[in-house]
Structure formats: structure tokens, C-alpha cells
N, C-alpha and C positions, 0 to 999 in steps of 0.2 A: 261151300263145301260142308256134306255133312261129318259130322264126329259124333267116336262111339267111344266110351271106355269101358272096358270088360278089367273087372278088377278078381283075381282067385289064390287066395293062400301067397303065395311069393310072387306071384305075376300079376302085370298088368299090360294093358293091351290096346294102344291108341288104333282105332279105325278110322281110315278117312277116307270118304266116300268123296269121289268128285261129279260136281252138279253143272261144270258147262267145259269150256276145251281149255279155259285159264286153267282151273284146277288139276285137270290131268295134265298139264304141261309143267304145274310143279310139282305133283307127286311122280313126274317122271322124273325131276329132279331130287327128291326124298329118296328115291327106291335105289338112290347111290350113297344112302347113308346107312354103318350097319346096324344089323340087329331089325331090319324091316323085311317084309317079304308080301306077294301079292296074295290075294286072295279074294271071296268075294263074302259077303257077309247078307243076310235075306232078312226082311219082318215075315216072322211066321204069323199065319191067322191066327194062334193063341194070344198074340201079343210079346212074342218073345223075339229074339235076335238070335241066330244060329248062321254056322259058320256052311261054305257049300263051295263046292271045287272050283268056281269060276277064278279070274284073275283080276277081276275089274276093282277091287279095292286094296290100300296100304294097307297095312298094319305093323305099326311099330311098337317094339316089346323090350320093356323094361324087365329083369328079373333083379327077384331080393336075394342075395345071398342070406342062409340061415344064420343065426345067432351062434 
């Protein structure tokens, strides 16, 4: 499985990309835990990670409350 963490001001942002049919059998099990939602996440040719309407990956999201 790959993993991504996207870290920004008060959020963070676990992506987990699945690489065979074990792995989407347990993020279909994750995607019952909250604070997660699907989505799909891409390597741009810049070299970057951006976000894109698909469903094929988790992401679970942590938020900071402020101080």
C-alpha cells in the first residue's frame, strides 16, 4: 500500500493508495472509520501530488484544534 501525508496549518491528511485486492479489502474496512472519505490523489508531471475527483484512494484526516 502506498502512503501519502499531506501536512497544512491545522490539518493533516493520511492517503492510502491500494496496490493489490488485500489492500482495498482493508481500506474498505478503514472507510468505516470516521473522519475518512474517498478520493483519488494523482503524481502530476511537475513532480507534485494533487488531489482529483476519482474514488479510488482513503484519506484520513486529522484536524488541530487552535490554541
Amino acid at each position: 500500500m502506498k502512503t501519502t501525508i499531506l501536512i497544512k496549518e491545522n490539518r493533516t491528511q493520511l492517503v492510502l493508495e491500494y496496490e493489490n485486492d488485500h489492500d482495498e479489502n482493508v481500506l474498505k474496512l478503514l472507510e468505516k472509520l470516521p473522519n475518512t472519505y474517498r478520493s483519488e490523489f494523482i503524481d502530476c508531471q511537475g513532480g507534485w501530488t494533487r488531489g482529483n475527483s476519482g474514488k479510488k484512494d482513503l484519506i484520513v484526516v486529522f484536524d488541530v484544534e487552535d490554541k
